[in-house]
MARKE-518571 format. One record per residue: residue in one letter; x, y, z of N, C-alpha, C in turn. Coordinates in pm, whole numbers, padded with zeros to 5 digits, always signed. Example, Ala and Ser with C-alpha at 12.3 -4.5 7.8 and 13.67 -1.06 7.14 Angstrom:
# MARKE-518571
A+01319-00569+00780+01230-00450+00780+01320-00330+00780 S+01285-00225+00708+01367-00106+00714+01290+00003+00787 
//
This chain:
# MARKE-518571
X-02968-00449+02745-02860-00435+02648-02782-00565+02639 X-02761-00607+02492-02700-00722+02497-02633-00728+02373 X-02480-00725+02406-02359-00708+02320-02337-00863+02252 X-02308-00841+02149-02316-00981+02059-02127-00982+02049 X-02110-01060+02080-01946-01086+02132-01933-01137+01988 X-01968-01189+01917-01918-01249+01743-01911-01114+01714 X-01987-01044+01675-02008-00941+01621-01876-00835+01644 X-01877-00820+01790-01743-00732+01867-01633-00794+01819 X-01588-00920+01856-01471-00980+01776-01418-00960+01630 X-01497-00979+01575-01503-00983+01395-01473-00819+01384 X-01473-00744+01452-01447-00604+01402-01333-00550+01463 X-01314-00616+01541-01216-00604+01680-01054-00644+01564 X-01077-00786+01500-01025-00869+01401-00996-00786+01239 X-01099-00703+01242-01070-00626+01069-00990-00540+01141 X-01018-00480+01273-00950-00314+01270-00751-00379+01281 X-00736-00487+01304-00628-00533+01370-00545-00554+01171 X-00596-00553+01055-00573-00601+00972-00484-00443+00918 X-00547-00357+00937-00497-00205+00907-00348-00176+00955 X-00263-00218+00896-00093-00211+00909-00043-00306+00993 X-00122-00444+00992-00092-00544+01024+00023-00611+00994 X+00073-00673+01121+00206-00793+01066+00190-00848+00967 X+00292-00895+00866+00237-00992+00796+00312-01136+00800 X+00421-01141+00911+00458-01272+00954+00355-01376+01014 X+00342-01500+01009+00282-01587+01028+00242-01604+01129 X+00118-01576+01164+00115-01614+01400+00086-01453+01450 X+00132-01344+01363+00148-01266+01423+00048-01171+01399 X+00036-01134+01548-00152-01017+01609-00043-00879+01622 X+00095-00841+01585+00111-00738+01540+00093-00619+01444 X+00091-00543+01471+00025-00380+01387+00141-00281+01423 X+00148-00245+01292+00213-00061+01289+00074+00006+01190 X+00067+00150+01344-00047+00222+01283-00003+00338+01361 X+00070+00410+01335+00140+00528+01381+00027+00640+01323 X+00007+00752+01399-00062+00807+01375-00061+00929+01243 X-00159+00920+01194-00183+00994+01020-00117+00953+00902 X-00032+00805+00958-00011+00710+00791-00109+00664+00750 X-00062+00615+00657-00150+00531+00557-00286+00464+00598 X-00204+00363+00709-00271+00259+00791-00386+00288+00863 X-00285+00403+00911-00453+00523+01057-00520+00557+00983 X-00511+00599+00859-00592+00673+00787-00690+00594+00750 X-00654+00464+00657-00751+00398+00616-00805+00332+00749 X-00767+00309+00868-00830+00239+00956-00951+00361+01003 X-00916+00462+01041-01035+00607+01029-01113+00600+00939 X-01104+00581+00814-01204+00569+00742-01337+00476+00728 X-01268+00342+00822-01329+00199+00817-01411+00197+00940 X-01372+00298+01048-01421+00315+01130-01568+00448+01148 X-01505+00541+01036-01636+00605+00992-01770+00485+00973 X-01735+00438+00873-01812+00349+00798-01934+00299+00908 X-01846+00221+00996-01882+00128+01098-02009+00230+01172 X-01930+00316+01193-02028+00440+01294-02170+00444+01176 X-02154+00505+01075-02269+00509+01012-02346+00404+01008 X-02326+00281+00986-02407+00174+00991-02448+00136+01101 X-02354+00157+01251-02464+00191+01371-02551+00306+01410 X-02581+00379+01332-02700+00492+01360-02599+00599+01396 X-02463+00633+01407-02371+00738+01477-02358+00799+01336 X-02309+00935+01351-02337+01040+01290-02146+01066+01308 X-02058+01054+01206-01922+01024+01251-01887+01195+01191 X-01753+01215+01289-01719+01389+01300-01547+01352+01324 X-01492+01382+01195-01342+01389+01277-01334+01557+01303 X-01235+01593+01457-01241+01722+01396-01090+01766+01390 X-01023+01909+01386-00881+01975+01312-00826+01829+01394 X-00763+01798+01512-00688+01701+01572-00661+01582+01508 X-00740+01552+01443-00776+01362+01377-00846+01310+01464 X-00940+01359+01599-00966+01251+01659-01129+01234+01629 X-01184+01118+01597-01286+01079+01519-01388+01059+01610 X-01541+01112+01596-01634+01032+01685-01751+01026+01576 X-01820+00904+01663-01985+00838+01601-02033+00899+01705 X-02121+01067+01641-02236+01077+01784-02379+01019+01742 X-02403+00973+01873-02498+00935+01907-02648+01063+01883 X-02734+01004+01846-02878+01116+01813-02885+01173+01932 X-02950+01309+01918-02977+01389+01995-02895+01481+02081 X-02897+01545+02179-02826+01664+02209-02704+01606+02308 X-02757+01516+02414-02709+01466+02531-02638+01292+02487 X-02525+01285+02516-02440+01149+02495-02351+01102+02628 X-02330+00979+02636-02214+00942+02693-02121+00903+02650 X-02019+00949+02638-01906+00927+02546-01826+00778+02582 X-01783+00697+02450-01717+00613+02472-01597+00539+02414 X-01435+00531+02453-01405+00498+02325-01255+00489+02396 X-01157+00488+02280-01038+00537+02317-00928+00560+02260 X-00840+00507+02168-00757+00552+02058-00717+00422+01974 X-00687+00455+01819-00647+00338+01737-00513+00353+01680 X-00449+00416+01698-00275+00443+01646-00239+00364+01763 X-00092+00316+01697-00013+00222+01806+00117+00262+01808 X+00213+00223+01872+00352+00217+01852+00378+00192+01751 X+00524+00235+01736+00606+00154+01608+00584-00027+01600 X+00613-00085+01717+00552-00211+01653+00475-00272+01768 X+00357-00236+01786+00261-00219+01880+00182-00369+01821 X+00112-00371+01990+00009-00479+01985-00153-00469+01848 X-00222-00542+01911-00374-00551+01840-00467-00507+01886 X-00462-00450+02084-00588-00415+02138-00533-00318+02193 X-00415-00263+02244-00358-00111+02278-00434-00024+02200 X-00548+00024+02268-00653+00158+02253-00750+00089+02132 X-00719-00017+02063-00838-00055+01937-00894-00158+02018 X-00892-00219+02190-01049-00242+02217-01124-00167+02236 X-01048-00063+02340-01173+00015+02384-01271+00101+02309 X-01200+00085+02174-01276+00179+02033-01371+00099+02018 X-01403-00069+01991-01480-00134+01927-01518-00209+02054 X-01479-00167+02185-01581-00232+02276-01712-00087+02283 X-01665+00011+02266-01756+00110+02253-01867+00143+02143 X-01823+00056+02005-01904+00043+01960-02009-00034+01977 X-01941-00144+02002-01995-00272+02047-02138-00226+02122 X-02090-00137+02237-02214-00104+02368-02328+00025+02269 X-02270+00069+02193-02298+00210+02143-02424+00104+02008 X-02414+00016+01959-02499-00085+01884-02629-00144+01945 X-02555-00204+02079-02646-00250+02189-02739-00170+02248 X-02703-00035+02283-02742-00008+02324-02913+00061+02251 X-02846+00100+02147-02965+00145+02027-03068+00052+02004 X-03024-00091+01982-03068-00222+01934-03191-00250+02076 X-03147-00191+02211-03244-00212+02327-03308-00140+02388 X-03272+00032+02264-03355+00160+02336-03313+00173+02454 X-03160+00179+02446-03105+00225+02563-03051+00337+02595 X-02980+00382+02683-02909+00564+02692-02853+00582+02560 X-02839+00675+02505-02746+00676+02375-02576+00702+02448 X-02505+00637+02344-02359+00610+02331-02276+00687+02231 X-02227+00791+02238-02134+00821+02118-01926+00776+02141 X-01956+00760+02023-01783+00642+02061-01651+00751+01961 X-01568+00754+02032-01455+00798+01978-01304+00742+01974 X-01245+00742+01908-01090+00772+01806-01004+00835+01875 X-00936+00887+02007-00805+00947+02000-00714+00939+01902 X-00700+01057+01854-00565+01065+01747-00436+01076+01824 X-00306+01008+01794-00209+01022+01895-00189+00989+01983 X-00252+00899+02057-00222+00874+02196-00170+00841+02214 X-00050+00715+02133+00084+00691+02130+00186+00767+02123 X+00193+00918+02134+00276+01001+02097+00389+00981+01999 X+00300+00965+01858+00427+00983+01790+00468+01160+01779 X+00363+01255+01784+00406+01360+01812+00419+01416+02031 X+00378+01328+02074+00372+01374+02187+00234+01262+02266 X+00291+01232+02340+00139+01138+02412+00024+01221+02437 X-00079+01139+02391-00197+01211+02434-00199+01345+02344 X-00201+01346+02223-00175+01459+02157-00351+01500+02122 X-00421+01395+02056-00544+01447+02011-00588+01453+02122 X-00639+01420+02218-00707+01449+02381-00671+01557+02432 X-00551+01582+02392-00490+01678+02468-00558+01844+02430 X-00541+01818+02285-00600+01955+02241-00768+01976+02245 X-00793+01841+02259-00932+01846+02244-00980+01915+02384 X-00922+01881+02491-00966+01950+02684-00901+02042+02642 X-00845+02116+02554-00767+02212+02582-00627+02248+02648 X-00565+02111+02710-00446+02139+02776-00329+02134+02704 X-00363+02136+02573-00278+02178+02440-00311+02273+02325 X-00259+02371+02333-00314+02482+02237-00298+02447+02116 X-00367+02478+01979-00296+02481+01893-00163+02531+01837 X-00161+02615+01887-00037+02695+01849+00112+02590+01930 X+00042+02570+02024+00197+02496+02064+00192+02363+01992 X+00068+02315+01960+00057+02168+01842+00153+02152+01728 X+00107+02290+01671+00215+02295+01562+00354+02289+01532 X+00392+02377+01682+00512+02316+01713+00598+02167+01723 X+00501+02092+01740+00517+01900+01758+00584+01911+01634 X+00734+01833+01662+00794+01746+01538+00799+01608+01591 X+00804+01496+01511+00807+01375+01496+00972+01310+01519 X+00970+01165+01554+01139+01191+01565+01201+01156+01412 X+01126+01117+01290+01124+01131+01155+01130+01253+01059 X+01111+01409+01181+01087+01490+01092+01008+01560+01055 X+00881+01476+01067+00743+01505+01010+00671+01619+01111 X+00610+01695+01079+00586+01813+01157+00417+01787+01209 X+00367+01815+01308+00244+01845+01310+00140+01926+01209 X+00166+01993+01147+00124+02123+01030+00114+01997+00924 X+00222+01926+00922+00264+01839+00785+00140+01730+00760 X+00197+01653+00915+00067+01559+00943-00100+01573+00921 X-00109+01658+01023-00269+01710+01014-00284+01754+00854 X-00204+01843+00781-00261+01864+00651-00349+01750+00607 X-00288+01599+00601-00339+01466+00578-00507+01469+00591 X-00545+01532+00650-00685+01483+00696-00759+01631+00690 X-00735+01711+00603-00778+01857+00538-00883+01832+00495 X-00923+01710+00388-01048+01676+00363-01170+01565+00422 X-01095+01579+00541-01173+01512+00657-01243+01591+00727 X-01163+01672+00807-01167+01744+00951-01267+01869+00973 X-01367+01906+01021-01429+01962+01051-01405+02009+01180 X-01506+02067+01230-01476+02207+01356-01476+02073+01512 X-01431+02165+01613-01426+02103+01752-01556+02082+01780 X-01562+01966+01831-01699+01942+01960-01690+02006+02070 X-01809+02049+02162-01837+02081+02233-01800+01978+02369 X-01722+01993+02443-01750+01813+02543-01858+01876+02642 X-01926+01973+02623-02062+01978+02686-02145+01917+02662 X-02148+01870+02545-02248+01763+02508-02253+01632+02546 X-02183+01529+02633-02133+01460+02664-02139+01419+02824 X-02191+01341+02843-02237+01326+03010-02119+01249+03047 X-02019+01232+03035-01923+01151+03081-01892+01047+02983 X-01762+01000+03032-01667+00921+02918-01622+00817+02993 X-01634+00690+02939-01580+00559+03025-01502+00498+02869 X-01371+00461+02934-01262+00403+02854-01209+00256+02912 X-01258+00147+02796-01190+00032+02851-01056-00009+02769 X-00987-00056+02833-00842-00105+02770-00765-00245+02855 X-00689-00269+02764-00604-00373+02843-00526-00323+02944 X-00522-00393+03060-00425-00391+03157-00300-00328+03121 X-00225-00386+03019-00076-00329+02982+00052-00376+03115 X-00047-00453+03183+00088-00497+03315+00038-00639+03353 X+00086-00673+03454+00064-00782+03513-00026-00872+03617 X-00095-00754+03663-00157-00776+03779-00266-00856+03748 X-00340-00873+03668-00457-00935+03643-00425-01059+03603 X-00381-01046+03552-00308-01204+03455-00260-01284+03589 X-00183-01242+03626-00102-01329+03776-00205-01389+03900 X-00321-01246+03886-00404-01284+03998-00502-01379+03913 X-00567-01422+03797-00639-01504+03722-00794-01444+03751 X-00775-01282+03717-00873-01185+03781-00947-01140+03599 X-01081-01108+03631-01073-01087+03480-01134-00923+03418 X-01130-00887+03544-01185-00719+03503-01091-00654+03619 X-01087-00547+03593-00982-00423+03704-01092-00297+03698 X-01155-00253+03799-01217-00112+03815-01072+00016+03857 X-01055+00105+03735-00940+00186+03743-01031+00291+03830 X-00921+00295+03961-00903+00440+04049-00885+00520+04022 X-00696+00521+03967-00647+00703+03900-00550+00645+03793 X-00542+00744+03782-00468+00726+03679-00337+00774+03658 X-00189+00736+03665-00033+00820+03723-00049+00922+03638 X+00075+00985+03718+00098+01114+03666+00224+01104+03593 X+00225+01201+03486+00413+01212+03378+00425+01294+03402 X+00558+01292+03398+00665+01446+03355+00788+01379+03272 X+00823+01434+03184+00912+01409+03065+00964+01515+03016 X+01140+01470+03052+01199+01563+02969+01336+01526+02851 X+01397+01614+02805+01441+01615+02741+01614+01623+02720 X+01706+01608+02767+01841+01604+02823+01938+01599+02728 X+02030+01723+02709+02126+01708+02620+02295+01703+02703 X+02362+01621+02628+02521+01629+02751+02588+01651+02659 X+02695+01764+02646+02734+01842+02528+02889+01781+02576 X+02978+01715+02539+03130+01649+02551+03192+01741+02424 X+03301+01660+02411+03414+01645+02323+03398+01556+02202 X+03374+01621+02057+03402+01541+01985+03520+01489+01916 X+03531+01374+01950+03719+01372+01888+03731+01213+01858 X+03847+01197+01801+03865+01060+01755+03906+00950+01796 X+03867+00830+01791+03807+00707+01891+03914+00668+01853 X+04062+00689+01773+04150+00585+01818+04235+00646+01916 X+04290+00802+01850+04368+00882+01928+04377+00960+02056 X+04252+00947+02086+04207+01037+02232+04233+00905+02343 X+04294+00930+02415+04312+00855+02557+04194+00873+02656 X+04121+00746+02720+04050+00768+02778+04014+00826+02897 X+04112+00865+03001+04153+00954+03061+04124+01133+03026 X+04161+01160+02879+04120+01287+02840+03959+01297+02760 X+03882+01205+02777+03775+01195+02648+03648+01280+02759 X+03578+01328+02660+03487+01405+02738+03357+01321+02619 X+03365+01204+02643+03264+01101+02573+03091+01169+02638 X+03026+01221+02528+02921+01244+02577+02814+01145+02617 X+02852+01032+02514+02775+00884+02583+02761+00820+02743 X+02916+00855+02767+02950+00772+02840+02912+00881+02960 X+02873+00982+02965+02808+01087+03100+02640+01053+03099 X+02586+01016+02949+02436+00986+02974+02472+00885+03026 X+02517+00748+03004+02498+00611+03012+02514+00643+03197 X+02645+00693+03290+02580+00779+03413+02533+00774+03455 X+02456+00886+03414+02343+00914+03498+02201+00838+03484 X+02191+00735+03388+02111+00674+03389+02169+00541+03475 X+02255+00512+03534+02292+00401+03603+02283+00475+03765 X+02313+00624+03799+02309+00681+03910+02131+00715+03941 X+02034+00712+03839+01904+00784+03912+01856+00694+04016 X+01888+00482+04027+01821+00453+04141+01864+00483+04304 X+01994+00507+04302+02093+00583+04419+02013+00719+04462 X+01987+00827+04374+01934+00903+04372+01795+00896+04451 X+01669+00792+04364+01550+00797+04395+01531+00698+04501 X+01639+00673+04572+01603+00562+04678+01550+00585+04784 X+01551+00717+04847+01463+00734+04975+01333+00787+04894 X+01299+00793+04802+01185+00900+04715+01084+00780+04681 X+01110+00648+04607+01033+00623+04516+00912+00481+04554 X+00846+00445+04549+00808+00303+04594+00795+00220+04487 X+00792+00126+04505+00759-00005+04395+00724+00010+04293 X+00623+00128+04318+00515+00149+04171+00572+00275+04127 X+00632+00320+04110+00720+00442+04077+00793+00376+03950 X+00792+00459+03867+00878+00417+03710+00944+00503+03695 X+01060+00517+03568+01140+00553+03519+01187+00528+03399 X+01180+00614+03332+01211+00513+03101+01334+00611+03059 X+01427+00592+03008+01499+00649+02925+01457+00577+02781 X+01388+00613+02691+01327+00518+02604+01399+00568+02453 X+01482+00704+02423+01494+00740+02317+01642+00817+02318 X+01729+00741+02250+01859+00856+02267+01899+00890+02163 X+02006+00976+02104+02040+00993+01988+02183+01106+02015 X+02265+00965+01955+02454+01025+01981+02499+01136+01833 X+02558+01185+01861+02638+01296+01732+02740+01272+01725 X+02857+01279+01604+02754+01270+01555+02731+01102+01438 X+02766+01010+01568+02679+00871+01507+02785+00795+01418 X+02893+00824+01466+03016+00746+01387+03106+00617+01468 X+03124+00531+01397+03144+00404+01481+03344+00475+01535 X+03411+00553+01454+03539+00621+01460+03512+00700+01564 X+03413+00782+01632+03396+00911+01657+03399+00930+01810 X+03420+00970+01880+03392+00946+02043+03310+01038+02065 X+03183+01042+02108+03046+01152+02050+03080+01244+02155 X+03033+01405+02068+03008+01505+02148+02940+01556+02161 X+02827+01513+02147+02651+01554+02200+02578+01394+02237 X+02492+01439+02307+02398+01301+02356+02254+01324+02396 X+02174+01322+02331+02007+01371+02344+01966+01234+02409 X+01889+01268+02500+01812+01134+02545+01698+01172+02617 X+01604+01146+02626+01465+01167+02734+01467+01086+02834 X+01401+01135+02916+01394+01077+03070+01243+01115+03086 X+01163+00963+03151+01045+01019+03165+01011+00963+03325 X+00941+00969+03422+00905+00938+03535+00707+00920+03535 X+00661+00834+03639+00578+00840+03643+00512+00748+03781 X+00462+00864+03874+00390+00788+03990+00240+00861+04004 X+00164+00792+04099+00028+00816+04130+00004+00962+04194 X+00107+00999+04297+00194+01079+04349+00210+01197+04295 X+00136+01323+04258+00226+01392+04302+00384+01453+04350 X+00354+01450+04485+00442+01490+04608+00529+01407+04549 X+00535+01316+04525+00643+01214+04497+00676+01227+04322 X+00608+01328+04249+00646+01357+04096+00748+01407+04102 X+00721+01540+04207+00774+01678+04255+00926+01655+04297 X+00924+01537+04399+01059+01533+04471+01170+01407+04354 X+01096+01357+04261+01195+01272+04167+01252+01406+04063 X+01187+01518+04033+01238+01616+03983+01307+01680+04018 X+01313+01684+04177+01433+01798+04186+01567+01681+04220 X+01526+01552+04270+01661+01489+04235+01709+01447+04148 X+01642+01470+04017+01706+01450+03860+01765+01564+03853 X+01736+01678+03874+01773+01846+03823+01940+01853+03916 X+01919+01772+04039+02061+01779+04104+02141+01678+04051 X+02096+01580+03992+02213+01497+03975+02261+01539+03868 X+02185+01582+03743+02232+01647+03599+02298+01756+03650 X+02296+01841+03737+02404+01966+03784+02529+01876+03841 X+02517+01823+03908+02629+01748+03955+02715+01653+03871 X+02651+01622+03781+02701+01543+03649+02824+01617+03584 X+02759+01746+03584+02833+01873+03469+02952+01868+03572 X+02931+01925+03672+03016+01945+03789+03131+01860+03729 X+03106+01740+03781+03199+01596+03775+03285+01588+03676 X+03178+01602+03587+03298+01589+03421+03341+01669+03299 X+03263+01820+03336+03318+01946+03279+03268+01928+03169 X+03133+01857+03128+03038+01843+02977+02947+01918+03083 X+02875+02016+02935+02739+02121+02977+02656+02008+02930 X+02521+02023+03056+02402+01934+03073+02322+02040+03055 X+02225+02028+02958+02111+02139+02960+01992+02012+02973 X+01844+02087+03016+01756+01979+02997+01614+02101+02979 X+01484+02024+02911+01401+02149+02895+01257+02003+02907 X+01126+02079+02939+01059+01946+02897+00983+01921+02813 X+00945+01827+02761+00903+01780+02628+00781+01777+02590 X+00684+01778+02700+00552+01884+02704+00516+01878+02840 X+00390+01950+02870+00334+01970+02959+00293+01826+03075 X+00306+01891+03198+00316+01779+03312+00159+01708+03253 X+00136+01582+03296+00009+01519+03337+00019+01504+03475 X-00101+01554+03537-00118+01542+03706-00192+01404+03717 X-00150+01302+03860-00192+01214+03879-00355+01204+03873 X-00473+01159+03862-00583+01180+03830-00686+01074+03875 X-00749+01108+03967-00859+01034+04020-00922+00950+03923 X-01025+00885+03922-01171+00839+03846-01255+00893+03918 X-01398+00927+03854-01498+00949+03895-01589+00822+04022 X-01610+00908+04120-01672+00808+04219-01807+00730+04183 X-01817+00791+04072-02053+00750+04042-01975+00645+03910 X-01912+00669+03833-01843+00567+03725-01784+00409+03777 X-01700+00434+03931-01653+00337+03959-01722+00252+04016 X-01873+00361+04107-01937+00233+04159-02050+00187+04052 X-02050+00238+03927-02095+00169+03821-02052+00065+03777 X-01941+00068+03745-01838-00066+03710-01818-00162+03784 X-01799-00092+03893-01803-00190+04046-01932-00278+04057 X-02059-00282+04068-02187-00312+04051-02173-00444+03917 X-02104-00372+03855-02107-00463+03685-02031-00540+03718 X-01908-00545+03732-01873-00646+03775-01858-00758+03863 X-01927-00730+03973-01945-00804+04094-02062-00882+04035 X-02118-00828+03917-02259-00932+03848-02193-01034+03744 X-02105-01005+03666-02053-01054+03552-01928-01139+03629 X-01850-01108+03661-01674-01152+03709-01715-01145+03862 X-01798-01215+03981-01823-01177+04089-01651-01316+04156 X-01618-01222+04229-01480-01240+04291-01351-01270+04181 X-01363-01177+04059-01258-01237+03973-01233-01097+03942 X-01265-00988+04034-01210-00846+04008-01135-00758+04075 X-01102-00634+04074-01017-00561+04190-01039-00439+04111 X-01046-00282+04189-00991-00189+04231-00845-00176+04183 X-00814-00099+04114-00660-00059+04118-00613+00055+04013 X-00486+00129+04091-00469+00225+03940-00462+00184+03838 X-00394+00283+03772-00382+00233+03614-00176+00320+03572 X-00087+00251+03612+00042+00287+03547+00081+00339+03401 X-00022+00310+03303-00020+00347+03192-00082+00494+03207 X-00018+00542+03144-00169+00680+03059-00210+00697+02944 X-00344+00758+03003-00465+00694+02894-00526+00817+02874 X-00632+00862+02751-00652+00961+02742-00773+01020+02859 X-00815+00927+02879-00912+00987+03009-00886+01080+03119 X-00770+01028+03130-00663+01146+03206-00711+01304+03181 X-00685+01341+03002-00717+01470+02969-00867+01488+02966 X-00944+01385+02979-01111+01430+03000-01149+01477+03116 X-01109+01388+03249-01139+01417+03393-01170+01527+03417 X-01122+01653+03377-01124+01767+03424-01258+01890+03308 X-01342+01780+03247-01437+01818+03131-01550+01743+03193 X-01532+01588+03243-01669+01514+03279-01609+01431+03346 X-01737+01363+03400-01693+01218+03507-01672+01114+03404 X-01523+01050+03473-01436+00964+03369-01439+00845+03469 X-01424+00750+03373-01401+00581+03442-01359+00516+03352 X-01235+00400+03438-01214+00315+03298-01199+00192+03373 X-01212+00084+03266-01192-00067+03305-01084-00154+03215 X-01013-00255+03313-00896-00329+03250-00936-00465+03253 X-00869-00499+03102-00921-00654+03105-00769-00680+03141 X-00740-00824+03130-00588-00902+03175-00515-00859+03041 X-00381-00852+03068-00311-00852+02971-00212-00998+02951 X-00210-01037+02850-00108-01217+02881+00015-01221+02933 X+00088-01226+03042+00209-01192+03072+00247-01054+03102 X+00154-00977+03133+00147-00845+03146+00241-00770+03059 X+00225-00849+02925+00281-00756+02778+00215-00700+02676 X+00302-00535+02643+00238-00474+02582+00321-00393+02521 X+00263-00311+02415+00366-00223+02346+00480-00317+02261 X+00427-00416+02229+00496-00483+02175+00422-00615+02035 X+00465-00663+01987+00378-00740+01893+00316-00922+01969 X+00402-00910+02047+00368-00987+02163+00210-00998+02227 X+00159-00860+02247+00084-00844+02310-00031-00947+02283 X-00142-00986+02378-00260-00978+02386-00317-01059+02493 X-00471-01084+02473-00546-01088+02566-00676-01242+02521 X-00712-01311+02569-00809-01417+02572-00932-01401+02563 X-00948-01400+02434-01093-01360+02368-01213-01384+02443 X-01220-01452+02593-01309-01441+02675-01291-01334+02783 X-01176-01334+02807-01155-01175+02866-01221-01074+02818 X-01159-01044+02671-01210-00937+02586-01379-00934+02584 X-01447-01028+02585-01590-01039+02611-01602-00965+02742 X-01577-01093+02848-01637-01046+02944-01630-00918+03033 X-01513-00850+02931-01509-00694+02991-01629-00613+02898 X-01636-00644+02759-01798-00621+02677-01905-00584+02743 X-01927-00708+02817-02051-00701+02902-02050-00633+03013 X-01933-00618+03133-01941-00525+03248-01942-00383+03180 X-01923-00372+03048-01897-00270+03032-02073-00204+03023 X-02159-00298+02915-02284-00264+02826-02355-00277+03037 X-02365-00331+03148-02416-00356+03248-02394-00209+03349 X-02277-00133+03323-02261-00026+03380-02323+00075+03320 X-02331+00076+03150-02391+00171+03095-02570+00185+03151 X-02572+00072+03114-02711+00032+03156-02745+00119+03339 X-02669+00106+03395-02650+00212+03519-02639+00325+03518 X-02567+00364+03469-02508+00524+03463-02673+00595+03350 X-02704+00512+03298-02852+00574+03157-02945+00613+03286 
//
């Protein structure tokens, strides 16, 4: 098997054009999932599949695959929606490094490859939304429930792709799923390492936090009497490292990433305060115990300043998540041939949809460097020999695992 890196690039390069920046210099994209942009980028990506011998299937979710002939596949791929103002290879390499291998592999009469599309994996309705329903650890019925923070409903969205969408796949059909992506951190870049074999993958829990104050007026209220609902979030987000200090290690995170004051007047001294809180370690045991010292400090909050704290969560936990042992020492093998001493072993801090496969087939994924270990941002990217030479460990493991 032998991946033609022009070929991978140049497509790698159109998919990046689909709600592309249009400032000068800039490898930024907005491709939020079921606009315009996703849409026509789904479509371009059908295309692609058909002209490699794949047989392309979106199904109800949006999430798109090229199967591969015959009954038995290895699935490969990973998602093309981005953030609001998201990078160029966040989930659109591992789509078109999968084609890439899924071409090669045909081209050398090799295992067959079928490559897929996560819809959502950026959560604009919820992370991991198309994966999610696809393993099942999202019902439909609670799907529909998903609103957008725009409004836009799940029911609303999916209508979009009514004359797309056909029935669920089977993931019985499917011998396992390997997902490559960028790093998204630092570690590779710093070490001048050029592949990462992913272990596990962290675990989330995310919730949702409302601090119900006093609404009253920002010239006349004395600050002494203000029951400022801002000023109890702003708090407890300055109290959780006090909190998680005997609990958390290095690699332990924490995001307050989304708030929203009531009601939003520069006069007003707010009396509601929505904000999410999300956590995320490798851990378990250590998910478990950052939850119950969030749940005490938000009781103790109320306590303190006589504003009701309610909190509920915003979906379902993700459990921390191994890789498959026969995947890693696939990758492992590949790379010690391709990148020999320019690799490592290590989790993966991001989550990725493989997460929701693990528990359907044996999952593996691989990280190329990220530049400055930035991502999620228009900033992002990666050194078009990187992006290769993860190509090839990738088409060298398949070649193993066939």
């Amino acid at each position: 098997m032998t991946p033609h890196a022009d070929r991978f690039l140049a497509d790698l390069h159109t998919l990046r054009a689909f709600g592309g920046d249009d400032a000068p210099g800039s490898k930024g994209v907005r491709r939020r999932a079921f606009t315009e942009a996703d849409l026509a980028a789904r479509d371009w990506l059908a295309e692609q599949f058909r002209d490699a011998g794949l047989t392309p299937h979106m199904d109800p979710a949006g999430n798109l695959f090229g199967l591969a002939p015959g009954d038995r596949s290895l699935l490969m791929g990973s998602h093309s929606d981005t953030q609001p103002e998201g990078g160029w290879l966040d989930g659109a390499y591992g789509v078109i490094a999968a084609l890439e291998i899924a071409r090669a592999a045909q081209e050398a009469g090799g295992p067959p490859v079928s490559v897929v599309s996560f819809q959502d994996e950026e959560g604009r309705f919820g992370a991991l939304t198309g994966s999610s329903l696809w393993s099942g650890k999202l019902s439909e019925a609670d799907a529909d429930k998903l609103v957008a923070t725009d409004g836009t409903t799940w029911p609303e969205a999916r209508a979009r792709i009514s004359d797309r969408a056909g029935d669920w796949l089977d993931p019985a059909r499917f011998t396992g799923f390997l997902e490559a992506h960028i790093e998204q951190g630092p570690v590779l870049d710093a070490a001048g390492e050029a592949v990462g074999v992913v272990t596990g993958i962290v675990g989330l829990r995310q919730i949702q936090v409302e601090v119900h104050g006093q609404q009253n007026h920002a010239g006349t209220t004395p600050m002494a009497m203000r029951r400022d609902a801002f000023t109890v979030a702003a708090r407890i987000t300055t109290a959780l490292p006090d909190r998680f200090a005997n609990i958390v290690t290095p690699q332990s995170v924490w995001t307050i990433g989304h708030i929203r004051l009531h009601p939003g007047a520069q006069s007003v001294v707010p009396g509601r305060a929505e904000f999410s809180l999300q956590w995320r370690d490798i851990d378990a045991d250590r998910l478990d115990r950052m939850e119950g010292a969030i749940a005490q400090l938000l009781r103790d909050m109320g306590d303190e300043t006589g504003c009701e704290i309610t909190w509920g969560k915003l979906r379902h936990d993700l459990a921390p998540m191994p890789m498959d042992a026969g995947m890693q020492a696939a990758l492992s093998a590949a790379a010690d041939e391709v990148a020999p001493g320019r690799w490592r072993a290590m989790p993966s801090g991001a989550l990725h949809d493989a997460s929701n496969l693990a528990g359907l087939m044996p999952v593996g994924m691989l990280f190329v460097p990220s530049i400055n270990g930035v991502s999620h941002t228009f900033e992002e990217d990666t050194g078009e020999d990187d992006l290769v030479t993860g190509v090839e460990v990738l088409a060298r493991a398949v070649e193993r695992l066939g």
